[in-house]
Every structure is written in structure tokens, then in C-alpha cells.
N, C-alpha and C positions, 0 to 999 in steps of 0.2 A: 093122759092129756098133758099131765106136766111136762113127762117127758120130750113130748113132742112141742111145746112151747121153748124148755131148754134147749134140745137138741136146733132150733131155728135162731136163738139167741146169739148160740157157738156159731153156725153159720156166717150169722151177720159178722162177726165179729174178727171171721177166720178173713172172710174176705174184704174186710175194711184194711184188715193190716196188710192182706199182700198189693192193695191198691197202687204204695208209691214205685211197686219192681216192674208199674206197668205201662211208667209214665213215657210220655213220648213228649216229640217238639210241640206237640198241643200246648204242652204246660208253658208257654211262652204267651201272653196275649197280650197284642201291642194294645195302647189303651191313651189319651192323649195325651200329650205329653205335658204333665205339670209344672216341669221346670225343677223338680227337684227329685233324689233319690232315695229310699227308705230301705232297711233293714228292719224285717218284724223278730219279736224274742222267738229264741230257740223253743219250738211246740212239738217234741217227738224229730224221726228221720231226716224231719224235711222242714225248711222253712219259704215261706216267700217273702220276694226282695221285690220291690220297685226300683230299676236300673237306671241308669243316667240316661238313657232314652224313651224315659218313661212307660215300659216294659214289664209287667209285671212276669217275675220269673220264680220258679220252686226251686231250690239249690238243696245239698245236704245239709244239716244242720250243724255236721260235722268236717270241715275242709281241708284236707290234708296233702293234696296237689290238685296242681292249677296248669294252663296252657295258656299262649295268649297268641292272637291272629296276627303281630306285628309288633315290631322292636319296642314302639314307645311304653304300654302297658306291662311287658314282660321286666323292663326297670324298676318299674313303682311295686313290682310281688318284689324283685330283689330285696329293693331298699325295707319293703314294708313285711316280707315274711322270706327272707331268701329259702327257708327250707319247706315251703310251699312250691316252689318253681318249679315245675317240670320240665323245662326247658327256655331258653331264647336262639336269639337269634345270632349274634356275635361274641363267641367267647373270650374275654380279652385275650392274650397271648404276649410274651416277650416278658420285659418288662413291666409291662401293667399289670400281670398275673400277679404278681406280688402282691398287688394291692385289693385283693379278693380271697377271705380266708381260705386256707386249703380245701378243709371240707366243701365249700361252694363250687371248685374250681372243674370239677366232673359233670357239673350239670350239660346233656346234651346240646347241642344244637342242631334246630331245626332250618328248614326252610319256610320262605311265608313268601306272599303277594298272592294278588288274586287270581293268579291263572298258574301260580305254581305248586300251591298249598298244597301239602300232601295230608288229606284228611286220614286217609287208612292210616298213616304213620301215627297221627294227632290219637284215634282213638284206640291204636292197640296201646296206646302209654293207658289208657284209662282215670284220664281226669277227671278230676270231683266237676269239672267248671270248666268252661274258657270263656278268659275275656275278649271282645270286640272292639277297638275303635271306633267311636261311631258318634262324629264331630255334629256339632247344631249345624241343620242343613242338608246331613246326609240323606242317602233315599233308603230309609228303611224296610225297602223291599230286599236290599243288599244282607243284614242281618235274617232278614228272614232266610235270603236263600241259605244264607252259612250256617242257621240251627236245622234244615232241614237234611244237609248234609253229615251234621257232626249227630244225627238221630236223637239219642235218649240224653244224650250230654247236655246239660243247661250252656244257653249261652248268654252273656250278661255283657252288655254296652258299658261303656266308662266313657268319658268326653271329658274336653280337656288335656288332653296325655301331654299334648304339644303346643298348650298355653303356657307361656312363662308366668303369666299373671295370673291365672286358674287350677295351680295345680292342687292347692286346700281340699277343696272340695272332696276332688279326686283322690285324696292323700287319704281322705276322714272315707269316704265311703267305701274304699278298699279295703281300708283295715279293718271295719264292719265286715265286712264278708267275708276276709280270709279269718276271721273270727280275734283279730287285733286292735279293738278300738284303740284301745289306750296308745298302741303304738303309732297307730295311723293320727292320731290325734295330737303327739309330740311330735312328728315330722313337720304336721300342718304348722302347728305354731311356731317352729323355727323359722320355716321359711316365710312366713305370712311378716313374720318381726322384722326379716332380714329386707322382703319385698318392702315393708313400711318403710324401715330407714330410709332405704334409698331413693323410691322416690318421693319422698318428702325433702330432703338435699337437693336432690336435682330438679324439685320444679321453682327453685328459686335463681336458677339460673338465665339469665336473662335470654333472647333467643340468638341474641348477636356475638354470645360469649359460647356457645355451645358449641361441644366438638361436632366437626363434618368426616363423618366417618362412609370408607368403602370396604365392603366386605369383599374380599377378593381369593376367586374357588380357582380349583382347578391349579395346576401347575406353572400354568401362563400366566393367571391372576384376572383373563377375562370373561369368567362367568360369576355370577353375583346376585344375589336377592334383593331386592328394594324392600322398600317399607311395607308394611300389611304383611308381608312374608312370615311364615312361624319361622325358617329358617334365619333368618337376621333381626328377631323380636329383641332379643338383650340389647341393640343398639338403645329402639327407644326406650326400654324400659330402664335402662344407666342413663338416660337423659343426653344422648347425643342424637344426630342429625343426619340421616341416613341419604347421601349423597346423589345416589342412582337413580335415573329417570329412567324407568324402563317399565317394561311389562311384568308383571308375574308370569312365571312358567307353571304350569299344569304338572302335576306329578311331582316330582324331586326336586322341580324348579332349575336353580343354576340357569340361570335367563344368559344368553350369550350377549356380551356386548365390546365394542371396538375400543382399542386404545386409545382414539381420535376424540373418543366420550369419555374417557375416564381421564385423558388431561382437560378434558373441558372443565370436569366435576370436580378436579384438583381438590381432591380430601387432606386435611390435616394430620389424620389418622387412616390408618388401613387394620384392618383388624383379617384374619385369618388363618385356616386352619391346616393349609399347607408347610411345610419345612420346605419345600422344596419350591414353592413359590418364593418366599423371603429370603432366601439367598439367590434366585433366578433375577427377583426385584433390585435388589442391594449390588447386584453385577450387570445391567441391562440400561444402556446408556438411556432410551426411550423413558424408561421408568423412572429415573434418577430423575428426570424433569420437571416429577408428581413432588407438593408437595411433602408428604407425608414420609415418602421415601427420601426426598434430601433433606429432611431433616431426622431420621433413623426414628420413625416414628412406625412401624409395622410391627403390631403385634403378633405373635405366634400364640394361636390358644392352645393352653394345656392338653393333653388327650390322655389324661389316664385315671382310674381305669378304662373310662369313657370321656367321650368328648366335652371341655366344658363347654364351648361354644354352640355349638350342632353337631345335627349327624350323630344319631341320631337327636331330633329338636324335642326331647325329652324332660323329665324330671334330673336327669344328669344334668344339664344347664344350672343348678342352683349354686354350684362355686363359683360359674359362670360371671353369675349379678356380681357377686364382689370384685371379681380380678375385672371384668369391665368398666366396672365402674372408677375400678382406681388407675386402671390404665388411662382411660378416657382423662380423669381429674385426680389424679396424684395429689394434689392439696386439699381437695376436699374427701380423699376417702386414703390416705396415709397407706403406707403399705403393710403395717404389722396390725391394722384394723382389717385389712384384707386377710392376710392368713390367720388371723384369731379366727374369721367365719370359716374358712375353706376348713380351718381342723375341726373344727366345730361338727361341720356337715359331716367329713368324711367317717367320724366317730360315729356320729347318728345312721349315718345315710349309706354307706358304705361295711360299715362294720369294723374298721381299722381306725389304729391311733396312729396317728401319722409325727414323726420325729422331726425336726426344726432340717434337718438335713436332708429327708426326704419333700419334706414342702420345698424347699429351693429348688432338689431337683424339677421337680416335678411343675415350678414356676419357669424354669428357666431351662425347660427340655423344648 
């Protein structure tokens, strides 16, 4: 009789532990969404998280690579665990490779979008995890279809990727789950310190003194983001005046609009991420009759490693706020207040200590 009490004990016990090798996309169950994300302590193999789309998910307990469905989240593993990454999506190159330790510089690259993803590629790397985008608003039928595709693989939402103003949250609940609080926890505070300063500075700026700023894409200089856009958020967030009356574009944006409109909207400032636009502009009789351009007021934004301005409209954006800000107001945000943060970041954020000779270049590239 014992025996056979024993021998049903072992049973229970054999099949209790093979339970999580049998987990499937069930282990995902959408649940409403509370508005915030949780990480439970580590209990055995496995643990569950409540995701940024209020999600409850099993993940390992243990995370030692990751994949992510799109440029912006595959940044913040960089920043927050780069030897976590299993891949992204643009690997710097040229020049900018410099500024990504060696060791990191191998990490593949994938493809992504939704009708190109290549999920066999995603799951023979055999990640612990991937992360989703998956913004307030989205249809979360979207995430379900992508864990039913990626099978036993957890898939876990993040929001925010592409807020300039929200990316804490997103910093702190990352680093929770690639098993980095601490780390994810000193990103958030930098930038949270760096968001305060500025705009508490800039909202004391009257609204008649504020710069009128165009963002200007593309080669020609006529496609452009308006305001509400994530793609030209650092305007208002440096407390300038986003010029453009136009539509949002759907997708990648770049809203096409007419020179006929952008001398209408005569910007003080032009900010953008072409080289090849600011010397098209600075030679282009039409253009010379914008303010901004006769008065050699066109910024060139940084691009390296990544972009500081957009493109992607990422966690890379955070040297972004200082060089806009000080470009936009030079007097109120001095230029060696500006690269004290951008070293600052890149030490943290980047993993490089950046030399007084390489921040010029790299300001005046």
C-alpha cells in the first residue's frame, strides 16, 4: 500500500516538472488592460510578467537572448543589456561602427515589418523572448496573431519605444525582465533628470519668443512631420514651434508638402537629418528665401551611432533633447551643457566613453 501511495507521489511530481517544456501561446492571456506592467520574483524555470499591454505572460526565469519585432525595442535591449540582443535591425557601419564596442559589432541583422518578418529565421536563433511593439491603441488581435506564429516563444509587448516623454517606464520594465533592474533603473533616471531640466527651461518661454521650427526629410527638404508626429516629438519637447500645417502620414509618415507652403510657414529654424538636403538648401535660390536658411540657421542632426533626431524615433533620440535644445536656444541651454549630457548618455547608453574630439566630430558631422 505505501508503495503504491509513493510510487503516485513520484508521478505527480515527474509530471508537474515537465509541465513548463509544454507550454504553448496559451501561456499568453490577454487580460484588461491595467495600465501598468509587473515583473513577479523569480519561482523555479519560469516566471510570469504582466506586459505593457496588460498581458499576462510566462517567460524563463532565466533570459539570456532576446529578439525584438522592430527597430525601436531592439535599441533599448542594446542600451539596457546589449549581450542579450540577438539581433536588430540596422547595423551601424562606416564610421559609426566605432562607436559600438567590438564585441557587439557581430550581432546579426534581421528583417522586420509585418508582411516581411521572417518568423523561421526569428525561431531557429531560439530566443528566450521577443519583444512587440504594441502602442495604447493598438488592436491586440495583432500580438496575438504574432505569438501564434512565433509558437512556444513568449511574446511580451513594451509601449512607449517611440515616446520621447515615456521612455522610463519602458527603460525600468525592460530591465526587469532581461533580468537588469538596476540597470534599467539608472538609464530611466538619467533621462527622466535630463527630460525635467529641459522642460521646465522651456516652459517659461513666452509663446512669441519661441523658435518656429521645420523639419525637413528627404533630399529636396519637402516631406515633413507636423506636430502629434513621434517622428518630430523633440521639437516640442525642446520647447519649439513646429511650423507645418499638414496632415499626418500613416506608416513612416514624411507627409509630402509644397515649397509654395514651406515659404508660407517661413521657419526660423529648419532642423534635419539629411546632409544632402543642407547643402541642396544653402545652394537652391528658392530655398535661400526661407528664413532659416538666410540666416544659416539649418541644423544637421547627428547620426551616429544612431540617429539623434529620428529614424528610427527611438530611445536613441535622448542626446537628441540636449543638442535640440541648445541648437533651438543657445543661451539658455550653452553648448558645453549640451555635450556634458550627450557624454554622459553615450557612457551609459551606448557603452563608449567619448573623447572631446570625437563629440565635435560627431556634433559637426
Amino acid at each position: 500500500m505505501m508503495i503504491r501511495k509513493l510510487t503516485a507521489v513520484i508521478s505527480i511530481l515527474m509530471l508537474t516538472a515537465l509541465l513548463p517544456a509544454g507550454i504553448t501561446s496559451a501561456n499568453t492571456v490577454n487580460q484588461e488592460d491595467t495600465g501598468s506592467s509587473t515583473v513577479s520574483p523569480v519561482a523555479g524555470p519560469f516566471r510570469e510578467i504582466t506586459d505593457m499591454a496588460g498581458r499576462k505572460v510566462k517567460i524563463p526565469a532565466n533570459i539570456t537572448k532576446v529578439l525584438t519585432t522592430s527597430p525601436p525595442p531592439a535599441t533599448f535591449v542594446y542600451m539596457i543589456a546589449p549581450e542579450k540582443l540577438g539581433g536588430w535591425f540596422f547595423s551601424p557601419a562606416g564610421q559609426a561602427k566605432k562607436f559600438i564596442p567590438e564585441k557587439f559589432q557581430h550581432i546579426p541583422v534581421l528583417s522586420w515589418g509585418r508582411n516581411v518578418t521572417n518568423y523561421e529565421a526569428y525561431i531557429a536563433q531560439h530566443p528566450d523572448l521577443v519583444f512587440e511593439l504594441h502602442e495604447t491603441g493598438f488592436d491586440l488581435s495583432r500580438v496575438d496573431l504574432v505569438q501564434k506564429k512565433f509558437g512556444t516563444i513568449p511574446v511580451v509587448c513594451v509601449d512607449n519605444a517611440r515616446n520621447a516623454v515615456g521612455y522610463a517606464e519602458t527603460l525600468r520594465f525592460m530591465g526587469e525582465v532581461l533580468g537588469v533592474p538596476d540597470r534599467g533603473q539608472t538609464l530611466a533616471g538619467f533621462y527622466e533628470d535630463l527630460l525635467q531640466e529641459v522642460q521646465q527651461k522651456v516652459s517659461g518661454i513666452p509663446d512669441g519668443k519661441r523658435a518656429r521650427v521645420y523639419y525637413a526629410e528627404k533630399e529636396n527638404g519637402l516631406a515633413t512631420d507636423p506636430a502629434g508626429s513621434c517622428h518630430s516629438q523633440l521639437i516640442d519637447v525642446c520647447g519649439g514651434i513646429n511650423v507645418a500645417q499638414c496632415k499626418i502620414s500613416s506608416g513612416p509618415g514624411m507627409t509630402q508638402v509644397t515649397m509654395e507652403s514651406v515659404l508660407m510657414w517661413n521657419p526660423d529654424n529648419i532642423i534635419t537629418t539629411s546632409p544632402e538636403f543642407e547643402q541642396h538648401a544653402y545652394g537652391d535660390g528658392t530655398w535661400k528665401k526661407v528664413m532659416a536658411v538666410r540666416d544659416h540657421r539649418i541644423h544637421c542632426a547627428p547620426g551616429m551611432p544612431f540617429n539623434w533626431f529620428d529614424r528610427p524615433p527611438g530611445v536613441n533620440r535622448i542626446p537628441g533633447i540636449p543638442w535640440t535644445a541648445h541648437v533651438l536656444y543657445p543661451d539658455l541651454f550653452p553648448e558645453n551643457w549640451a555635450k556634458t549630457r550627450v557624454k554622459t548618455f553615450f557612457s551609459l547608453f551606448y557603452h563608449y566613453d567619448l573623447s572631446e574630439k570625437e563629440l565635435l566630430s560627431l556634433i559637426n558631422s
